[in-house]
PDB file of N, CA, C and O in Angstrom:
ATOM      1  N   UNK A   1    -227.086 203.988  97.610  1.00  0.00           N
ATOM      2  CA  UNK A   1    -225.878 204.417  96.920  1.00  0.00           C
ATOM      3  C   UNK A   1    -224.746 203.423  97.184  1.00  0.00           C
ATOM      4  O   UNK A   1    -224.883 202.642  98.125  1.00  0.00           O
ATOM      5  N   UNK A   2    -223.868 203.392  96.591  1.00  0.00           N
ATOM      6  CA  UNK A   2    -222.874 202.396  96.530  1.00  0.00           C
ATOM      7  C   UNK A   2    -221.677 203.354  96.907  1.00  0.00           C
ATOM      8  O   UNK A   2    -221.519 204.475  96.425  1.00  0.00           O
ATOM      9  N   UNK A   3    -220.713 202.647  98.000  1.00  0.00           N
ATOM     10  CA  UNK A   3    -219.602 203.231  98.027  1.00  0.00           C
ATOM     11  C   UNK A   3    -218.486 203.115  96.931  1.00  0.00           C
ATOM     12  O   UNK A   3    -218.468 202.275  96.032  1.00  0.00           O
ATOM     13  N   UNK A   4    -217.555 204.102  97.155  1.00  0.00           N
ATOM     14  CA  UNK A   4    -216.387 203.866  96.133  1.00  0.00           C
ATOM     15  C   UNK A   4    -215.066 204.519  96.503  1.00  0.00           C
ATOM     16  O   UNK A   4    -215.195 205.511  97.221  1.00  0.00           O
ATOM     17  N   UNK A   5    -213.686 204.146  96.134  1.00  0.00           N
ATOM     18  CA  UNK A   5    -212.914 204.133  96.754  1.00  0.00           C
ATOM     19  C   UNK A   5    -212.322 205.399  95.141  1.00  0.00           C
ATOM     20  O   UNK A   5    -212.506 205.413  93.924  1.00  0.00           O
ATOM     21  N   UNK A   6    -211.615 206.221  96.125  1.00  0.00           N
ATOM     22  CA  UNK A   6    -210.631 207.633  94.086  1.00  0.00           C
ATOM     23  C   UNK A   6    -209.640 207.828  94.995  1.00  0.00           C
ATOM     24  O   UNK A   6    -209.367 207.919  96.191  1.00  0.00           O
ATOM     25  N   UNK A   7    -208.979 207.864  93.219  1.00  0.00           N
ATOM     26  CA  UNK A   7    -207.471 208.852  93.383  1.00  0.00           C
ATOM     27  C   UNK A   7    -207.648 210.081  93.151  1.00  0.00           C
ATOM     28  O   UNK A   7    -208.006 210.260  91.987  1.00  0.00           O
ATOM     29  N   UNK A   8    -207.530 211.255  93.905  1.00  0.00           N
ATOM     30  CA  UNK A   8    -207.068 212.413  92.990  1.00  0.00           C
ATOM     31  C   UNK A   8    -205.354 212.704  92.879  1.00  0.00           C
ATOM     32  O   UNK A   8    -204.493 212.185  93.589  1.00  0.00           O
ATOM     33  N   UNK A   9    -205.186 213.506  91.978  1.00  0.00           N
ATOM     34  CA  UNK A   9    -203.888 213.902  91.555  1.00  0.00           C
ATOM     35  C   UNK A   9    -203.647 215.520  92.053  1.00  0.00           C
ATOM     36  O   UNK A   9    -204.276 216.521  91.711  1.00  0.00           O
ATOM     37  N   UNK A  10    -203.056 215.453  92.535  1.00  0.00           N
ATOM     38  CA  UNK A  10    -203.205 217.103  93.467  1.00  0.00           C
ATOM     39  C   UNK A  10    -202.030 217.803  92.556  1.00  0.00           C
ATOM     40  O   UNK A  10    -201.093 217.260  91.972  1.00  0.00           O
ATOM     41  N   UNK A  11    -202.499 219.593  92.650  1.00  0.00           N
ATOM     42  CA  UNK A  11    -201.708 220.060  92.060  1.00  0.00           C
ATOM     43  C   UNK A  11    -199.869 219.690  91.690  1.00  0.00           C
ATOM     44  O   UNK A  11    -199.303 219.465  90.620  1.00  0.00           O
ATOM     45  N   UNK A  12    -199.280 219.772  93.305  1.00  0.00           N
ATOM     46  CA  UNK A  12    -198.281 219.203  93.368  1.00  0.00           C
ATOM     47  C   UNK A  12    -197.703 217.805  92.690  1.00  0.00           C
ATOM     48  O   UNK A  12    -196.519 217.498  92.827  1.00  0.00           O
ATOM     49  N   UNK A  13    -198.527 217.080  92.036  1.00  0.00           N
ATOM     50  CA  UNK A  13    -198.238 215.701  91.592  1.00  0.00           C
ATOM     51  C   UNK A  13    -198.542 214.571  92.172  1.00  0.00           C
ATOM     52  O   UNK A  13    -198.608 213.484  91.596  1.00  0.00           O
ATOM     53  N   UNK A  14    -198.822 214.862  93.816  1.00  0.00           N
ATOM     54  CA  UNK A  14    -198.803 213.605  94.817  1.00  0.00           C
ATOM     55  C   UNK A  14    -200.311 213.304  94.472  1.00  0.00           C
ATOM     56  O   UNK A  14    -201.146 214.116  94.074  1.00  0.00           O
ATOM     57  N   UNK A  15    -200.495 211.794  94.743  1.00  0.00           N
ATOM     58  CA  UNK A  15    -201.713 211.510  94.795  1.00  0.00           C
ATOM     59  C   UNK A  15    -202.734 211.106  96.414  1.00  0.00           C
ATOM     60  O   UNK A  15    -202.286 210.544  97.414  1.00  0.00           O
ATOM     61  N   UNK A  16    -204.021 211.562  96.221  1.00  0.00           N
ATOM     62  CA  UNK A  16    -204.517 211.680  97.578  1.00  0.00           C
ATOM     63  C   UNK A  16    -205.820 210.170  97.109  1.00  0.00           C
ATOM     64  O   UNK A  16    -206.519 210.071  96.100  1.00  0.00           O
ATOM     65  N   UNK A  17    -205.697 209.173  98.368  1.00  0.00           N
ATOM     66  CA  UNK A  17    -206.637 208.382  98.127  1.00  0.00           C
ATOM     67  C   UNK A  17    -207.867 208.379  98.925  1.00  0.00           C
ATOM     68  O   UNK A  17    -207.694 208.213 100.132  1.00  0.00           O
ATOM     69  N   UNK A  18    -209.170 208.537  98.480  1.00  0.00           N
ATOM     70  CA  UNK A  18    -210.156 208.251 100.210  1.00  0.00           C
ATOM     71  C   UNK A  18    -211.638 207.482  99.375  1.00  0.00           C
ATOM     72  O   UNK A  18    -211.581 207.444  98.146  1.00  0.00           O
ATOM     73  N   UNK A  19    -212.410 207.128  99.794  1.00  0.00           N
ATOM     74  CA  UNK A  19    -213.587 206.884 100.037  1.00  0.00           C
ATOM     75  C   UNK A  19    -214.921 207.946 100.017  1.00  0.00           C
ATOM     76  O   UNK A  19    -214.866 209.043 100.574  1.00  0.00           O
ATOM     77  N   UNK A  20    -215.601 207.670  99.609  1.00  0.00           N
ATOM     78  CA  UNK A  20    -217.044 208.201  99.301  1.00  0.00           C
ATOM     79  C   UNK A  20    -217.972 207.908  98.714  1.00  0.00           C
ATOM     80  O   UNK A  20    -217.712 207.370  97.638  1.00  0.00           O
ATOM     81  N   UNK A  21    -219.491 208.080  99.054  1.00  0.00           N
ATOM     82  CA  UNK A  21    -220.963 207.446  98.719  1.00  0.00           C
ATOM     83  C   UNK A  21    -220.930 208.348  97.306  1.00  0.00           C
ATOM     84  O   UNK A  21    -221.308 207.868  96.237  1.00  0.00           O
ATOM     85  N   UNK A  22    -220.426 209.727  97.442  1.00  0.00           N
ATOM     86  CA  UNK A  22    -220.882 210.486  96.245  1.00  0.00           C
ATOM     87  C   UNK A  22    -219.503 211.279  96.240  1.00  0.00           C
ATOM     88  O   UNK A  22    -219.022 212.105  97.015  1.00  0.00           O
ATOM     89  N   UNK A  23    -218.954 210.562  94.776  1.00  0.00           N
ATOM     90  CA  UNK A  23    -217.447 210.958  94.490  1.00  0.00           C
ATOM     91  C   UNK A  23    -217.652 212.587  94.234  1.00  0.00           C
ATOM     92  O   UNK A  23    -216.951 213.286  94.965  1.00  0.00           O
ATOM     93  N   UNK A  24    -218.385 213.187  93.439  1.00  0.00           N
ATOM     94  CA  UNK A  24    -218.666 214.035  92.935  1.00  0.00           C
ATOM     95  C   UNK A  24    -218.661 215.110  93.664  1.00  0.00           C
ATOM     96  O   UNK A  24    -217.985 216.047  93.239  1.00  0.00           O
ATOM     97  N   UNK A  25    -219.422 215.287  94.987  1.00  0.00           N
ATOM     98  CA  UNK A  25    -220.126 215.998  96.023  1.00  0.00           C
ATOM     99  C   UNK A  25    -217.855 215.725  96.794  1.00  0.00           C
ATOM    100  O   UNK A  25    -216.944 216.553  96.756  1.00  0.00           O
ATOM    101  N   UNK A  26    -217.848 214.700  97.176  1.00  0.00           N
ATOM    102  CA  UNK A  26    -216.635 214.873  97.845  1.00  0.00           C
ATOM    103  C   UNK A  26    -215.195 215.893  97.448  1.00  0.00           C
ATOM    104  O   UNK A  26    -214.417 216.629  98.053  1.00  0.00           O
ATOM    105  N   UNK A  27    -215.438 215.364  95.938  1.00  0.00           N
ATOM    106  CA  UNK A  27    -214.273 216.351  94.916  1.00  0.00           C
ATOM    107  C   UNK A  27    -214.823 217.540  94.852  1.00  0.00           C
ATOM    108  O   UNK A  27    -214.119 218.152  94.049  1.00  0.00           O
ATOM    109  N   UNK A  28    -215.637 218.214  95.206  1.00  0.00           N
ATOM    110  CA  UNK A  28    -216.236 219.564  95.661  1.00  0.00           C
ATOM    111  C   UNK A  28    -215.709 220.035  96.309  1.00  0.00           C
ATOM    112  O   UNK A  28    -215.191 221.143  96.163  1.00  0.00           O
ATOM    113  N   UNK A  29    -215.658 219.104  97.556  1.00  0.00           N
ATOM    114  CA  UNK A  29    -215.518 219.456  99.261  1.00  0.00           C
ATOM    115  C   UNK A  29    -213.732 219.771  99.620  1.00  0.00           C
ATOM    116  O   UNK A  29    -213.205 220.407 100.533  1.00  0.00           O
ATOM    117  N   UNK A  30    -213.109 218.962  98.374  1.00  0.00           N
ATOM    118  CA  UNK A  30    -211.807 218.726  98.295  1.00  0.00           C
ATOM    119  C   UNK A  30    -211.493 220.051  97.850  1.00  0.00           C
ATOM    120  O   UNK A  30    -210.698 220.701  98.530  1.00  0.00           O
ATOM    121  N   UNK A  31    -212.009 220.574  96.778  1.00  0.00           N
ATOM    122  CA  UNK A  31    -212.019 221.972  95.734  1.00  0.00           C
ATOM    123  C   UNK A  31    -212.161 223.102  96.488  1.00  0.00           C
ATOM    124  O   UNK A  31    -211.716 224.187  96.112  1.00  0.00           O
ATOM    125  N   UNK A  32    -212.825 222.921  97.666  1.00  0.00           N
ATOM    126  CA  UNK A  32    -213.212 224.263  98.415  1.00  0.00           C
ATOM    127  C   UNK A  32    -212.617 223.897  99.699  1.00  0.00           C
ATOM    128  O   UNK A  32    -213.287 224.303 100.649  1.00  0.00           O
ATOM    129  N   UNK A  33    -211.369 223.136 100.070  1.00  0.00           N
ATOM    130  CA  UNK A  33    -210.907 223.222 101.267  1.00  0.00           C
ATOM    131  C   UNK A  33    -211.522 222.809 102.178  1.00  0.00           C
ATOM    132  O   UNK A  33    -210.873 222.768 103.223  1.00  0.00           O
ATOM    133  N   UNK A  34    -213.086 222.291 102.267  1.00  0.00           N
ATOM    134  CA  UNK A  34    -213.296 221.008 103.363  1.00  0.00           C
ATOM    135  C   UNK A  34    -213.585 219.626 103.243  1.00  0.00           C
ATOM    136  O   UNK A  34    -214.411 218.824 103.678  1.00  0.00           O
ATOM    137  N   UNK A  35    -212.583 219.646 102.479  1.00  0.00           N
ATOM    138  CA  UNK A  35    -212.201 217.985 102.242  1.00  0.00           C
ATOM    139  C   UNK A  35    -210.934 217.312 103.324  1.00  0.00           C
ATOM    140  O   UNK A  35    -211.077 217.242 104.545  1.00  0.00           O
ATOM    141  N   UNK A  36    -209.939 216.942 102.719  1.00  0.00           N
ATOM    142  CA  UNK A  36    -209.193 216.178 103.949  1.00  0.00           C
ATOM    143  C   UNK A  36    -208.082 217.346 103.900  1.00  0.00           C
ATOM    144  O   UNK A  36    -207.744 218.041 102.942  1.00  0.00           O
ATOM    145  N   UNK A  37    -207.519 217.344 105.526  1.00  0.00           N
ATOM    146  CA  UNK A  37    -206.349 218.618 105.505  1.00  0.00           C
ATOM    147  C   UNK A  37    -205.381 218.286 104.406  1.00  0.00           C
ATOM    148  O   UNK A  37    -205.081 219.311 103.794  1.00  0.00           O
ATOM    149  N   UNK A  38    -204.850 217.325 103.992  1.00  0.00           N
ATOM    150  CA  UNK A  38    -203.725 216.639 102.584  1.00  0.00           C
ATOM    151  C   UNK A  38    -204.186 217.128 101.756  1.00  0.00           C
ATOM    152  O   UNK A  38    -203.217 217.569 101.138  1.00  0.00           O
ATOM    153  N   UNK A  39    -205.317 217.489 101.073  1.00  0.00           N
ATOM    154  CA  UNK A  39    -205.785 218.412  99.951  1.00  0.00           C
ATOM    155  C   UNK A  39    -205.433 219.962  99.852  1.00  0.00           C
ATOM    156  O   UNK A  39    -204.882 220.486  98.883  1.00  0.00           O
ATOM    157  N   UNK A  40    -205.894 220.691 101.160  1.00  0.00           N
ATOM    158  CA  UNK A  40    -205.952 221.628 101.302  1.00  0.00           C
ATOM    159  C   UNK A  40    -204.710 222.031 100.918  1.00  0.00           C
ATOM    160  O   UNK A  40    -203.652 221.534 101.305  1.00  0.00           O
ATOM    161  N   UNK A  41    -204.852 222.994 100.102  1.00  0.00           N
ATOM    162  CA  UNK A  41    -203.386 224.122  99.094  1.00  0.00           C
ATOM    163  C   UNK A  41    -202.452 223.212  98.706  1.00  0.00           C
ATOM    164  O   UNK A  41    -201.261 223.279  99.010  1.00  0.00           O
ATOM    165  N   UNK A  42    -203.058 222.195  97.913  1.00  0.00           N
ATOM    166  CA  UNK A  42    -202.363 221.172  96.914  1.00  0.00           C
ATOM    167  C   UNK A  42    -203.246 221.228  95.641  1.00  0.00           C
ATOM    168  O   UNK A  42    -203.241 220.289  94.845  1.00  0.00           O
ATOM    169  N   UNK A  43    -204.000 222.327  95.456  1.00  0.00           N
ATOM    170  CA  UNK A  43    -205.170 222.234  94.028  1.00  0.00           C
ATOM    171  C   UNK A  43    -204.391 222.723  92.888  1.00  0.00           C
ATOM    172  O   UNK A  43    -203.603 223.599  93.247  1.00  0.00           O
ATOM    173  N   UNK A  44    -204.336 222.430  91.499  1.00  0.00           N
ATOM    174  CA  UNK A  44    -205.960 221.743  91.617  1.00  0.00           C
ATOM    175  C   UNK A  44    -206.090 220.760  91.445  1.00  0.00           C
ATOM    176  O   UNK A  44    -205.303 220.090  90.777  1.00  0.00           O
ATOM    177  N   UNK A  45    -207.107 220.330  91.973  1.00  0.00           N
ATOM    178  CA  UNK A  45    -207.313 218.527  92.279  1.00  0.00           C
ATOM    179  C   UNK A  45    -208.155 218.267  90.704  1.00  0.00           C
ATOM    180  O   UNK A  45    -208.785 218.996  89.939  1.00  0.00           O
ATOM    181  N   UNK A  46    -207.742 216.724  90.728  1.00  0.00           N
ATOM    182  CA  UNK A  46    -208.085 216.294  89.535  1.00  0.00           C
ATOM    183  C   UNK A  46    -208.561 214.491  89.284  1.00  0.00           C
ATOM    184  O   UNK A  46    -207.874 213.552  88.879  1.00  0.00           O
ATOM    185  N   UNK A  47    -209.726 214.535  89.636  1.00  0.00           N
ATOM    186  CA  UNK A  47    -209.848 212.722  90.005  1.00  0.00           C
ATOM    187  C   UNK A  47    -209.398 212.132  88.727  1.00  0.00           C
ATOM    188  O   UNK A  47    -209.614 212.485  87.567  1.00  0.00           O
ATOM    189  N   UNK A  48    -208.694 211.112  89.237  1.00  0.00           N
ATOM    190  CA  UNK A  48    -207.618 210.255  87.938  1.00  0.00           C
ATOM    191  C   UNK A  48    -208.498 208.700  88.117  1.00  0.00           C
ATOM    192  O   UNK A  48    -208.636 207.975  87.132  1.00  0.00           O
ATOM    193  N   UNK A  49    -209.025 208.330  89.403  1.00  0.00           N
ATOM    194  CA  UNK A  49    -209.314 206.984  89.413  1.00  0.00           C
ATOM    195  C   UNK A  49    -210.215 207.154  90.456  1.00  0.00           C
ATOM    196  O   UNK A  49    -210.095 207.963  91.376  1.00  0.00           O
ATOM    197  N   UNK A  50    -211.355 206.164  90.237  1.00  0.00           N
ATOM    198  CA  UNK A  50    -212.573 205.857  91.092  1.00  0.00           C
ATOM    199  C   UNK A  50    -212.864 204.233  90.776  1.00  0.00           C
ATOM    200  O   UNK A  50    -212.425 203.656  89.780  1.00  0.00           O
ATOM    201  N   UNK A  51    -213.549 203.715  91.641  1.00  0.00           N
ATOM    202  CA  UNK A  51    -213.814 201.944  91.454  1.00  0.00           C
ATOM    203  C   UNK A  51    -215.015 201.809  92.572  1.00  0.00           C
ATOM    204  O   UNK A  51    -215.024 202.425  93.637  1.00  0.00           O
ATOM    205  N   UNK A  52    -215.742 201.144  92.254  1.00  0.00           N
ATOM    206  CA  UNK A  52    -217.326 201.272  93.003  1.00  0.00           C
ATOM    207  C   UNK A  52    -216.924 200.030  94.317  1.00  0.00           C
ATOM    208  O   UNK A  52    -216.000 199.339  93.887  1.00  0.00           O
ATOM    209  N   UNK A  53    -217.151 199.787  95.080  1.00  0.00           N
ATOM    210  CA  UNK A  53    -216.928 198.838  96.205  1.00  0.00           C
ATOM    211  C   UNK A  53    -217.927 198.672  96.780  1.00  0.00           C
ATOM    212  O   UNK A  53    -217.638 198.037  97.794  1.00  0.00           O
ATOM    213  N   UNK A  54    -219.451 198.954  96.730  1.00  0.00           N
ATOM    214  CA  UNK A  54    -220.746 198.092  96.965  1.00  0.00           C
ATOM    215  C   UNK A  54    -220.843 198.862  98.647  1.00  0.00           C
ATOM    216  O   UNK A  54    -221.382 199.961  98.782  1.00  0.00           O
ATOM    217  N   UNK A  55    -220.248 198.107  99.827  1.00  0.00           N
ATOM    218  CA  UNK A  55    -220.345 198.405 101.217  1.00  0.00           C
ATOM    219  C   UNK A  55    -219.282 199.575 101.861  1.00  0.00           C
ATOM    220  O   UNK A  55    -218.796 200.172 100.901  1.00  0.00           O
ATOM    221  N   UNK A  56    -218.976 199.885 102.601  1.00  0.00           N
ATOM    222  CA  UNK A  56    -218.078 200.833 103.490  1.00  0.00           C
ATOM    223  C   UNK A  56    -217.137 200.307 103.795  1.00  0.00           C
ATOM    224  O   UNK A  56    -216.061 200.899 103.706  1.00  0.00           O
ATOM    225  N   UNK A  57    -217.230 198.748 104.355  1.00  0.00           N
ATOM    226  CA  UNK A  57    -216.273 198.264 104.696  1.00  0.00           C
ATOM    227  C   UNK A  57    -215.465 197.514 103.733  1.00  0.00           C
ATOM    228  O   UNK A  57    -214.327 197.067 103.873  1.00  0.00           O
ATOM    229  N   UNK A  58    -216.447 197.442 102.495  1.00  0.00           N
ATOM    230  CA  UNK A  58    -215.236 196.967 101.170  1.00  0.00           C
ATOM    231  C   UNK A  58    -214.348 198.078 100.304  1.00  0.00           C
ATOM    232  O   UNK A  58    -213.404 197.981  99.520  1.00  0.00           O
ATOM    233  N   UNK A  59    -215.113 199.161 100.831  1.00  0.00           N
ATOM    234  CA  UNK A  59    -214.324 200.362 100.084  1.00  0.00           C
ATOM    235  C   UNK A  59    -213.012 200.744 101.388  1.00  0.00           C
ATOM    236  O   UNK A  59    -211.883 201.060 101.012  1.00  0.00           O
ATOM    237  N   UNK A  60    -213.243 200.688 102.397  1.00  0.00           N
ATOM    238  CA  UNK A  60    -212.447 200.890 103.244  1.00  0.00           C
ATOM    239  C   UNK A  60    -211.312 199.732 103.233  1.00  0.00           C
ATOM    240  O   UNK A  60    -210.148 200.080 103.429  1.00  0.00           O
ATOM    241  N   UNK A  61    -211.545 198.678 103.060  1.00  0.00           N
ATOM    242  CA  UNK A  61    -210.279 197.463 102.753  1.00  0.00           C
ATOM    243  C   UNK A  61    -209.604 197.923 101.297  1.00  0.00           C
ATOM    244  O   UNK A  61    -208.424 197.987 100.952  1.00  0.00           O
ATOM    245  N   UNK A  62    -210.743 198.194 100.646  1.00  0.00           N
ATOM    246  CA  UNK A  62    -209.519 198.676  98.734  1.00  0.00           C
ATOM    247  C   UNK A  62    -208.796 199.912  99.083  1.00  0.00           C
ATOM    248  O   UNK A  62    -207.720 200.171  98.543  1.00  0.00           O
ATOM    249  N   UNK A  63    -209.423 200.811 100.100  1.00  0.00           N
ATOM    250  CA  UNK A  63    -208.973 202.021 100.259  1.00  0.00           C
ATOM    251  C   UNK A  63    -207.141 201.613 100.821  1.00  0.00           C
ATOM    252  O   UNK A  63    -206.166 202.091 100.241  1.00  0.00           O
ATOM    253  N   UNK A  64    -207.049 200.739 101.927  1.00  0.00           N
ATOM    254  CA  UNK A  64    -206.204 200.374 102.624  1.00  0.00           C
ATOM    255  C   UNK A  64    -205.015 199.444 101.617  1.00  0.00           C
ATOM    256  O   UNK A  64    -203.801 199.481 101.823  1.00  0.00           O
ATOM    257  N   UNK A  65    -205.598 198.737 100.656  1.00  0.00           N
ATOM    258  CA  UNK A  65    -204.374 198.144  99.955  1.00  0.00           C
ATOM    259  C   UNK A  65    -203.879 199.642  98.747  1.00  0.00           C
ATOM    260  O   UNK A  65    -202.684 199.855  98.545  1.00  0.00           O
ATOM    261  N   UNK A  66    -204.671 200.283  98.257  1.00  0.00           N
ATOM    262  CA  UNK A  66    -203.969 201.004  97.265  1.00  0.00           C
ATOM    263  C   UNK A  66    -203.209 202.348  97.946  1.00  0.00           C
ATOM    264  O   UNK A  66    -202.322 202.971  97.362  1.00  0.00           O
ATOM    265  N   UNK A  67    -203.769 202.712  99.419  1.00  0.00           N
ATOM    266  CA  UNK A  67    -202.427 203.272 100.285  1.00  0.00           C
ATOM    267  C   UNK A  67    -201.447 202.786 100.259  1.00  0.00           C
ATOM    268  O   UNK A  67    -200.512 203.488  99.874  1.00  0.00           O
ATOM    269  N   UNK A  68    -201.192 201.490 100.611  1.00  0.00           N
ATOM    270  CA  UNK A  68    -200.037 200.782 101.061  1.00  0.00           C
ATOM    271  C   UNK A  68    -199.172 200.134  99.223  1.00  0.00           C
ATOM    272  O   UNK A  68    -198.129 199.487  99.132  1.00  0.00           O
ATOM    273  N   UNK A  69    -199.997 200.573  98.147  1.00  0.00           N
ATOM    274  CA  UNK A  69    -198.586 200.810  96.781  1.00  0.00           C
ATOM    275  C   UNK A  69    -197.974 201.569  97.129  1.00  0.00           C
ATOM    276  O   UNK A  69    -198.043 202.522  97.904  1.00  0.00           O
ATOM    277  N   UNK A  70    -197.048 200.955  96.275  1.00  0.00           N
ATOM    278  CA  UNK A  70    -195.820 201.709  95.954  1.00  0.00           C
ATOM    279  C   UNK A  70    -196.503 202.850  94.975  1.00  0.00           C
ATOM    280  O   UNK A  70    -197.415 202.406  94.278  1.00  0.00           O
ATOM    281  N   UNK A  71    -196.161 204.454  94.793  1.00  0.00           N
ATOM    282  CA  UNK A  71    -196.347 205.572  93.825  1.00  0.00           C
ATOM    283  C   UNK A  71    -196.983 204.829  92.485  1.00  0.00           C
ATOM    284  O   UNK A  71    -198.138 204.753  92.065  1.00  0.00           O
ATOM    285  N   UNK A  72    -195.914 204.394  92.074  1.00  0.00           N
ATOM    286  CA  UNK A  72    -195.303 204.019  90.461  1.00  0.00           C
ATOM    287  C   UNK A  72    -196.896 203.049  90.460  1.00  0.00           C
ATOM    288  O   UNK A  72    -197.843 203.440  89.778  1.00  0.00           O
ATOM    289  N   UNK A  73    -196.977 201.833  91.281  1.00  0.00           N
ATOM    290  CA  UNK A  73    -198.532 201.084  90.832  1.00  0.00           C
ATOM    291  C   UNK A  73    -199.727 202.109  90.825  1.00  0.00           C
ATOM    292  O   UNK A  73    -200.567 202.216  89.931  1.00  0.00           O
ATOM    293  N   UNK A  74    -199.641 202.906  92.086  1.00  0.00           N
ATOM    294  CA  UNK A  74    -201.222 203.683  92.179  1.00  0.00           C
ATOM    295  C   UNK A  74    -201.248 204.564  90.986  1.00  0.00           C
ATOM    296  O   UNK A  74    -202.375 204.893  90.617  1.00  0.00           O
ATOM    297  N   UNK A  75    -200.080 205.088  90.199  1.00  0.00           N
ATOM    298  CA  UNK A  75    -199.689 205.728  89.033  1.00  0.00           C
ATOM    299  C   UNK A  75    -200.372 204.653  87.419  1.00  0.00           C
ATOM    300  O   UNK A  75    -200.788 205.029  86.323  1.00  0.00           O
ATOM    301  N   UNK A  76    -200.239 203.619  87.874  1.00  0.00           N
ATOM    302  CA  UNK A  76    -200.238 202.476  86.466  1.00  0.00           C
ATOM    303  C   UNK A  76    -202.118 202.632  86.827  1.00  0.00           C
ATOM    304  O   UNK A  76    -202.937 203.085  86.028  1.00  0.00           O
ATOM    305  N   UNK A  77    -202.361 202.220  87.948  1.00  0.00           N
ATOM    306  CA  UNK A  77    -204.080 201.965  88.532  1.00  0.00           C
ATOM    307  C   UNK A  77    -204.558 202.787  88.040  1.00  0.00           C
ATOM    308  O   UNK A  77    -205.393 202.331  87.259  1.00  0.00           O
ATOM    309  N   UNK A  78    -204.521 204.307  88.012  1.00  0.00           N
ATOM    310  CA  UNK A  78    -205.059 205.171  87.567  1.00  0.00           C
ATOM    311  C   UNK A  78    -204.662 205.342  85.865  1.00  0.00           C
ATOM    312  O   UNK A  78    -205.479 205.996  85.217  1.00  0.00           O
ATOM    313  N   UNK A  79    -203.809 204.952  85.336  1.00  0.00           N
ATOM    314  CA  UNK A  79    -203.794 205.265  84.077  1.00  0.00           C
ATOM    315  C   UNK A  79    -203.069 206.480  83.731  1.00  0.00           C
ATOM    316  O   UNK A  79    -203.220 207.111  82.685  1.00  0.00           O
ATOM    317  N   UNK A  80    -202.081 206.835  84.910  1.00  0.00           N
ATOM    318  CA  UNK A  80    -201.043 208.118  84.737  1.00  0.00           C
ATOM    319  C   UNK A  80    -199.427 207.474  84.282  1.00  0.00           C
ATOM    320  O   UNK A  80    -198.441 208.210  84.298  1.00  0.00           O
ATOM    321  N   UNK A  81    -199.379 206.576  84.039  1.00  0.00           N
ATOM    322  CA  UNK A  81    -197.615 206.240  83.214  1.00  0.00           C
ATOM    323  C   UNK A  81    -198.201 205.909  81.752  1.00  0.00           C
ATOM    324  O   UNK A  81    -197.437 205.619  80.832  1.00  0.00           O
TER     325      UNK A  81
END
C-alpha cells in the first residue's frame, strides 16, 4: 500500500491534516471518534484533499510542510477558495 498525506474540513471550518496507508479506513476512525483528539466533536468531517506519497517518511515530510501553510494556501491545495 502506498502512503498518503489528507485534509479534512471539520465541521467547524478548521482544517485537520494527517497521514495514512488507508485514507478511507482512517476517515472512519475520524467519524467515530478514534481518530485524532482535534477531530473529536468537530464533525462532520469531510476529506477535501488527499496526495499519495509512496513511503512514511515522504508522507510524513508533505505532512510537515502543508502544517506549516498559512490557512488561505492549505484552503487553495484543497480546492476550497
Amino acid at each position: 500500500m502506498t502512503w498518503s498525506v489528507y485534509l479534512l474540513q471539520c465541521g467547524d471550518g478548521t482544517l485537520y491534516c494527517g497521514i495514512a496507508l488507508d485514507v478511507a479506513a482512517r476517515l472512519v476512525q475520524h467519524q467515530t471518534g478514534k481518530g485524532a483528539k482535534y477531530t473529536r466533536g468537530r464533525g462532520p468531517l469531510a476529506l477535501v484533499y488527499r496526495e499519495a506519497c509512496g513511503t512514511k517518511t515522504e508522507a510524513l515530510r508533505r505532512e510537515r510542510v502543508i502544517k506549516r501553510m498559512p490557512r488561505a494556501k492549505k484552503a487553495a491545495l484543497a480546492g476550497l477558495t
